[in-house]
TIZATI-868855 format. One line per field, with one value per residue (C-alpha): residue number from 1; residue in three letters; x, y, z. Coordinates in nm, 2 decimals. Example, Ala and Ser with C-alpha at 12.3 -4.5 7.8 and 13.67 -1.06 7.14 Angstrom:
num c(1;2)
residu c(ala;ser)
c1 c(1.23;1.37)
c2 c(-0.45;-0.11)
c3 c(0.78;0.71)
//
This chain:
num c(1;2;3;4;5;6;7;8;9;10;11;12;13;14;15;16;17;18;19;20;21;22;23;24;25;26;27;28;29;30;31;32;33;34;35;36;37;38;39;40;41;42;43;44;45;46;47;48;49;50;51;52;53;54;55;56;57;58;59;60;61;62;63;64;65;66;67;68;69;70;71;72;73;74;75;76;77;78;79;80;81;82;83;84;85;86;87;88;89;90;91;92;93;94;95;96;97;98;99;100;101;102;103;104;105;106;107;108;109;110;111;112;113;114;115;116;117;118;119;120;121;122;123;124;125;126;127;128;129;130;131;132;133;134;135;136;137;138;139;140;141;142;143;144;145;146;147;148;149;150;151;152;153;154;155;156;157;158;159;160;161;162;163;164;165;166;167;168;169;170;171;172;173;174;175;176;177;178;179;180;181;182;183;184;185;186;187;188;189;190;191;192;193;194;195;196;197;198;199;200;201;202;203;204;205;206;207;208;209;210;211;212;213;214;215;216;217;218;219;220;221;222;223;224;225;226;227;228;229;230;231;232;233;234;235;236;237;238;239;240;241;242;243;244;245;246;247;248;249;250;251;252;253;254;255;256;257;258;259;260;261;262;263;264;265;266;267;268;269;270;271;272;273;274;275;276;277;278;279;280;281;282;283;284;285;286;287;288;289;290;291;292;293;294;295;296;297;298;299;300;301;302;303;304;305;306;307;308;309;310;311;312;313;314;315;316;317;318;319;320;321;322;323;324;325;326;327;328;329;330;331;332;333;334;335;336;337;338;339;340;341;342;343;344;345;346;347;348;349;350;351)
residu c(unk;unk;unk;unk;unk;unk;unk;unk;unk;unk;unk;unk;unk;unk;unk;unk;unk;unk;unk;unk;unk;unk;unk;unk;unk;unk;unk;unk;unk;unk;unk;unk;unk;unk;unk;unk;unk;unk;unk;unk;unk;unk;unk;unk;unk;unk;unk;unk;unk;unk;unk;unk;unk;unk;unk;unk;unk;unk;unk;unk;unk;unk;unk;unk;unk;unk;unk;unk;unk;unk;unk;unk;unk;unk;unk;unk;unk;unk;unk;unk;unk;unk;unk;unk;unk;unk;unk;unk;unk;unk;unk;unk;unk;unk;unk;unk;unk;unk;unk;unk;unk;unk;unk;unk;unk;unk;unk;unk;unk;unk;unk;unk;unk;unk;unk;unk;unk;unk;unk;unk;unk;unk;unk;unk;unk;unk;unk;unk;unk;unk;unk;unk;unk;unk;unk;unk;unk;unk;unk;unk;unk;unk;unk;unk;unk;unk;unk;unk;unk;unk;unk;unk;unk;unk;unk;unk;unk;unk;unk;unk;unk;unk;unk;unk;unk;unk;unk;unk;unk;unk;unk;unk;unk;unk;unk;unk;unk;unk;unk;unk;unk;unk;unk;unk;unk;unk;unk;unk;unk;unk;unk;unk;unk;unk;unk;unk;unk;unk;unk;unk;unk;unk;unk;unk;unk;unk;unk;unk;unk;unk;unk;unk;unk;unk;unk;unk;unk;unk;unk;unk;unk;unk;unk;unk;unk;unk;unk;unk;unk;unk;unk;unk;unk;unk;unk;unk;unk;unk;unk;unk;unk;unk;unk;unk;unk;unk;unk;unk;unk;unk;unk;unk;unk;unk;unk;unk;unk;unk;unk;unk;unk;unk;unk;unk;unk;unk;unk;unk;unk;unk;unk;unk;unk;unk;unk;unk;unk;unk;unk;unk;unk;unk;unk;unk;unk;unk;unk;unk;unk;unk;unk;unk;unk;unk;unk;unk;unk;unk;unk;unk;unk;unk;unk;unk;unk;unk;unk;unk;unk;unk;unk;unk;unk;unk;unk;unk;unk;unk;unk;unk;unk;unk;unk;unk;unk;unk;unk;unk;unk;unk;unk;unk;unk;unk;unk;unk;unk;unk;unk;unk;unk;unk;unk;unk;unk;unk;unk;unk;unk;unk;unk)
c1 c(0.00;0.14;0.23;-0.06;0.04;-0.15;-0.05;-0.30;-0.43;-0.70;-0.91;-1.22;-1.13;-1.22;-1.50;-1.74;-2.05;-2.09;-2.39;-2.37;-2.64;-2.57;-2.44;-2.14;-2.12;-2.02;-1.75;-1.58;-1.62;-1.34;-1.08;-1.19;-1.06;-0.74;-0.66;-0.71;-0.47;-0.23;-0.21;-0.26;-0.57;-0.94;-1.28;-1.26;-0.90;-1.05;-1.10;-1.29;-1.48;-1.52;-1.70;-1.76;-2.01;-2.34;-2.69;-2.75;-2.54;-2.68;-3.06;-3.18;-3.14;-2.92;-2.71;-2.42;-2.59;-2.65;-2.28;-2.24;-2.30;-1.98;-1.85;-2.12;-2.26;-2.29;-2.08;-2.14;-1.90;-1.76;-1.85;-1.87;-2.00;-1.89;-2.17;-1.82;-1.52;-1.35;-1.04;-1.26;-1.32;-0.96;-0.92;-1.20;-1.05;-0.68;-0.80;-0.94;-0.62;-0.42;-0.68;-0.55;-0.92;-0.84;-0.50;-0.70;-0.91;-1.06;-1.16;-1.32;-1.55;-1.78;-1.99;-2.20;-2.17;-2.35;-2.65;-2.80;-2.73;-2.39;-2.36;-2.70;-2.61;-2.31;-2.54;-2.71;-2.40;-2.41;-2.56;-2.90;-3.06;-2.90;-2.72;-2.83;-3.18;-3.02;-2.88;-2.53;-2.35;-2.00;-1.85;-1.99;-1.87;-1.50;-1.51;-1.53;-1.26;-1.06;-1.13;-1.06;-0.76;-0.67;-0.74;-0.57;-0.22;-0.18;-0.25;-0.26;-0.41;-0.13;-0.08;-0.41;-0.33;0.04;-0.13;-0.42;-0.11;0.12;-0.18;-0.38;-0.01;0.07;-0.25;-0.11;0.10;-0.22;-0.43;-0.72;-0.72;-1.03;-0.84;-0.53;-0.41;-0.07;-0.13;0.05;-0.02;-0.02;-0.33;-0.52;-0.49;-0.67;-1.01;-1.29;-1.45;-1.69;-1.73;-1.51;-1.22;-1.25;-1.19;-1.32;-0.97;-0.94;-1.27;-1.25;-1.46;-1.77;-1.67;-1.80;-1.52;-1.41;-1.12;-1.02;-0.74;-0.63;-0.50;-0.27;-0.10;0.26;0.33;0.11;0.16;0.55;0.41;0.13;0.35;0.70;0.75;0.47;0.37;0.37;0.10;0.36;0.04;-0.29;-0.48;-0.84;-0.96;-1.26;-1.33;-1.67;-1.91;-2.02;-1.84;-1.84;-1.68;-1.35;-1.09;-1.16;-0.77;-0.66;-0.71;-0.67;-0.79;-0.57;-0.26;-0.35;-0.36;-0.03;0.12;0.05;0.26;0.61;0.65;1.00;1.17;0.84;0.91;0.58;0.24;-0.09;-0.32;-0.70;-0.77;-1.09;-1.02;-0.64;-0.66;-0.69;-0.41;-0.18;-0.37;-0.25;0.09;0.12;-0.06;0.15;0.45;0.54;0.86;0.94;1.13;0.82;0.65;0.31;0.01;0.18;-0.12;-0.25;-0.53;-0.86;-0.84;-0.80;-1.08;-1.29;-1.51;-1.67;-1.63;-1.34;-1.11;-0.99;-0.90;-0.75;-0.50;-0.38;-0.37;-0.14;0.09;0.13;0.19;0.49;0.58;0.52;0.71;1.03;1.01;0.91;1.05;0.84;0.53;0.19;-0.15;-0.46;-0.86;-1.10;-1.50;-1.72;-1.74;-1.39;-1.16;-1.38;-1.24;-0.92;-0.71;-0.35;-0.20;0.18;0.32;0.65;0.87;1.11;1.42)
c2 c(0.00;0.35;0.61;0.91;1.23;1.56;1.79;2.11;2.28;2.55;2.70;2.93;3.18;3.08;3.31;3.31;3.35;3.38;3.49;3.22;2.87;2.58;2.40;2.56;2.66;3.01;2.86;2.64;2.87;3.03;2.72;2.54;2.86;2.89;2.50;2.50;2.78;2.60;2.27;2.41;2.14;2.21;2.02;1.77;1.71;1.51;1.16;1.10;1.38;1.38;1.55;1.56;1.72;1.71;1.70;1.78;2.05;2.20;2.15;1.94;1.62;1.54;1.87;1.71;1.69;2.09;2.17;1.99;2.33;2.41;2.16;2.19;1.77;1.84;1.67;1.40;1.35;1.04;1.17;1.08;1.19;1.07;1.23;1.29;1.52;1.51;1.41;1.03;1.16;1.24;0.80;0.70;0.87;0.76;0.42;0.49;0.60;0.36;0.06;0.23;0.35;0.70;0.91;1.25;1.32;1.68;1.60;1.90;1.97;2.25;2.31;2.66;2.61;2.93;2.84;2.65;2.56;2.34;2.20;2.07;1.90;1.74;1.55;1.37;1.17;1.02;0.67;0.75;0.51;0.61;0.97;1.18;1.16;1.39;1.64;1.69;1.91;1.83;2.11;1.99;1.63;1.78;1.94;1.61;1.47;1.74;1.73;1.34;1.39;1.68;1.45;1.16;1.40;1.39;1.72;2.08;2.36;2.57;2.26;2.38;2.74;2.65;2.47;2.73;3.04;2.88;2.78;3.10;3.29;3.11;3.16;3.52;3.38;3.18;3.44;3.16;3.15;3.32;3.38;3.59;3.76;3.61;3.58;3.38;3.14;3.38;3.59;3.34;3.17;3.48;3.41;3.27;2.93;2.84;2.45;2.37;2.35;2.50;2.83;2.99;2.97;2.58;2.58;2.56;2.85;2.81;2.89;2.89;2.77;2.47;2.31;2.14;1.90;1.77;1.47;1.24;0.94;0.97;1.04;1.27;1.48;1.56;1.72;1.93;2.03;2.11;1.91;1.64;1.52;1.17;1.02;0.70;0.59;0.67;0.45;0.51;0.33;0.38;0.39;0.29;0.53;0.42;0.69;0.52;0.20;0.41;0.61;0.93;1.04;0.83;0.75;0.43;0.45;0.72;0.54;0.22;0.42;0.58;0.22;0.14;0.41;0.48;0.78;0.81;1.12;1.33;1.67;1.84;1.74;1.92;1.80;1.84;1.91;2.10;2.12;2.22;1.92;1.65;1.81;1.66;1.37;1.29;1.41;1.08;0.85;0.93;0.93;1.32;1.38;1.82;1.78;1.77;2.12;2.08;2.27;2.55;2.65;2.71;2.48;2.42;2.64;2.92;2.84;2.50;2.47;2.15;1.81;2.04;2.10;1.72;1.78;2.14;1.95;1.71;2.01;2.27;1.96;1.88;2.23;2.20;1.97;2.19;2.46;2.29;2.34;2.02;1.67;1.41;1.57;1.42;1.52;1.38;1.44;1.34;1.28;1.20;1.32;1.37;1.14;0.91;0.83;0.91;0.94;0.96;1.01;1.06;1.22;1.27;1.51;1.36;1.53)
c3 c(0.00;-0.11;0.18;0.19;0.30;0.37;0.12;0.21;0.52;0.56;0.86;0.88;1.20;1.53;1.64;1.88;1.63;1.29;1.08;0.84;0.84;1.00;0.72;0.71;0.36;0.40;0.62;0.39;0.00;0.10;0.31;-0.02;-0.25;-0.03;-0.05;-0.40;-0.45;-0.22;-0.42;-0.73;-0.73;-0.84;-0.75;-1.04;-0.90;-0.60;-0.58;-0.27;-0.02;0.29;0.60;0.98;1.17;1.38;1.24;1.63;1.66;1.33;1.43;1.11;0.99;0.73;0.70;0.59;0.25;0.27;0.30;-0.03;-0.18;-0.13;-0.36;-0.61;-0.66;-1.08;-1.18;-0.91;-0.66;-0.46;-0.10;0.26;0.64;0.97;1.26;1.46;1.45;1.08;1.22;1.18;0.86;0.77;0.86;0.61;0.35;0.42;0.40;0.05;-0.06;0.12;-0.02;-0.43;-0.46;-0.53;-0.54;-0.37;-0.08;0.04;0.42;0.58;0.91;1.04;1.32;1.40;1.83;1.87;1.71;2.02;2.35;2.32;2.62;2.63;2.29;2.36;2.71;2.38;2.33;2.74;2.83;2.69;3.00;3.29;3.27;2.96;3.13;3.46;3.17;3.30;3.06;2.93;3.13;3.46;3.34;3.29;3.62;3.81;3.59;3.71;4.06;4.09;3.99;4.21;4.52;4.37;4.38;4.01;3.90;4.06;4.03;3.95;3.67;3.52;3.53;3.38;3.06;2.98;3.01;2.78;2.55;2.53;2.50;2.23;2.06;2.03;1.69;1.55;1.36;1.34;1.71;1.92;2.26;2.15;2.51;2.67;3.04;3.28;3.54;3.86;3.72;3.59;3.94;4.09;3.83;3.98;3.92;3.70;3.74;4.08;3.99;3.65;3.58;3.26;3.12;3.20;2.95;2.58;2.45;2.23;1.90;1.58;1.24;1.00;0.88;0.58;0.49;0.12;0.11;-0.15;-0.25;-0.14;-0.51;-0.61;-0.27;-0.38;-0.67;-0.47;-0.18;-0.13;0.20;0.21;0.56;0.51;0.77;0.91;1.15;1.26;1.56;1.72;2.05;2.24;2.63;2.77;2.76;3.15;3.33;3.62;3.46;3.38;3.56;3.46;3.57;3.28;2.89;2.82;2.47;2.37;2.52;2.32;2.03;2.17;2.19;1.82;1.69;1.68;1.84;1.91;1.76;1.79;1.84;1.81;1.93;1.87;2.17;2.13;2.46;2.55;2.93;3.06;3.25;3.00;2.82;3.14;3.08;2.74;2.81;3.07;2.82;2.53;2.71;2.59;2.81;2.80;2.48;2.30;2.20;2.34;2.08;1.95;1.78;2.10;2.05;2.15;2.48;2.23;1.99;1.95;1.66;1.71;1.49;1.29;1.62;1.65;1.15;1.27;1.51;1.27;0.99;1.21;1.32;0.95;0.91;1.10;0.89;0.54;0.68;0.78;1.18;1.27;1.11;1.31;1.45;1.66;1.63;1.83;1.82;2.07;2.03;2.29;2.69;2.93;2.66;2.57;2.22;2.06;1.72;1.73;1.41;1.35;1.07;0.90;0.66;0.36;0.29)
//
């Protein structure tokens, strides 16, 4: 099976609200236009499509099939829909490539957060027997994940407050991000809380975007893209979805995934970590020692668009990559409540 790299990157700007529909269309024109541009590709270029997002975030059924405008279905197209973050997307169509079905894929995800009540969305995705019906939304969820493992010992507070200040200041260099201020651990230390023991900062903020992500045949990527980010693994586990029937201190799923990978040599890792805590977390499951630069993009503390934060991550680690800063770079994406399931995917640059 031939190598498939990613060979284009693109993001909508994270903001808190957008006028646009639900379907994401005026969201993805222009990452589409800039893609294109990129690669030097056009729509009849691409093999294979395909999308993430939430018909329950968006409010109607099937709106997957709405954000086809943006690619225009005449002539007809070869697309696909995972009701998930497009970073699961991103796997179907590397496996189409991988499998010699096409030579091209356009993977893209969009979600409107604004246009409902979020947090009462995401308690659809609990046991639908025993805890969706008490409505616990997924910040209140995170907040006991974080407070079991302050009085387990293995995490702080000042931990937290450590994380969100070198996230949020490095979202200062990301124009896509929506949190832009450097701070640093002391003051954010002094803000109140908003789910014991999260502070607002420890909370991803509800933001509005999309992402999109062209990918090739390891072949036809050298001719798209200076310095190809050949994708060397990707792995996704699954934890039970009984809270109770888990640690919630740990990710076994995204250490499995961790496991399957050879991830010596990493030097950069984009983490999608909606919570500060989880980002410590990952850092234990992956076995990510202080060489490895932690989400320079500043992540999804500073901006995260649901079911396209999980594609972003994997796009600004293989950005890394395209620009020469990074040989052997991480990225991760996680779906589902406090780490439930997780995609590791590791990519690397050829001289």
């Amino acid at each position: 099976m031939e190598d498939v790299a990613i060979a284009g990157f693109a993001q909508a700007p994270n903001v808190r609200e957008t006028p646009g529909t639900t379907n994401g269309v005026e969201m993805l024109v222009p990452i589409f236009a800039e893609v294109f541009a990129a690669t030097g590709l056009s729509k009849k270029d691409i093999g294979f499509w395909c999308s993430g997002s939430s018909d329950y975030l968006a409010g109607r059924a099937f709106s997957f099939i709405a954000a086809v405008d943006a690619i225009g279905a005449f002539p007809p197209i070869h697309e696909s829909h995972v009701e998930m973050d497009a970073a699961w997307a991103l796997y179907e169509a590397w496996l189409k490539i991988r499998m010699g079905e096409v030579d091209t894929a356009l993977v893209y995800g969009f979600g409107k957060s604004s246009a409902g009540q979020l947090r009462r969305v995401l308690s659809l995705q609990l046991d639908p027997y025993v805890v969706a019906p008490l409505w616990p939304d997924s910040v209140s969820i995170a907040g006991l994940q974080a407070r079991l493992g302050l009085e387990s010992g293995r995490w702080s507070e000042k931990d937290l407050a450590e994380v969100a200040a070198r996230s949020l200041t490095d979202a200062t260099s990301n124009p896509h991000a929506q949190r832009t201020r450097a701070v640093d651990a002391a003051e954010l230390l002094g803000m109140p809380c908003v789910a014991d023991p999260l502070r607002a900062h420890d909370i991803a903020p509800v933001t509005d975007g999309a992402a999109v992500i062209v990918l090739a045949s390891a072949g036809r990527a050298a001719d798209l893209v200076d310095r190809p980010a050949i994708i060397r693994g990707i792995e996704h586990r699954v934890d039970s979805p009984v809270l109770g029937a888990r640690d919630l201190t740990r990710s076994p799923s995204a250490g499995a995934a961790g496991r399957a990978l050879d991830l010596d040599g990493v030097e950069v890792a984009e983490l999608h970590t909606p919570f500060s805590h989880q980002e410590l977390i990952l850092r234990a499951e992956l076995g990510l020692g202080d060489d490895v630069r932690i989400t320079p993009s500043g992540g999804a503390l500073a901006g995260n668009p649901m079911f396209s934060a999980g594609l972003a991550r994997i796009g600004e680690a293989a950005r890394r990559i395209h620009d020469g800063s990074a040989r052997k770079a991480l990225a991760h994406a996680t779906s589902g409540p406090v780490l439930q399931q997780n995609l590791v995917a590791v990519m690397e640059g050829v001289n």
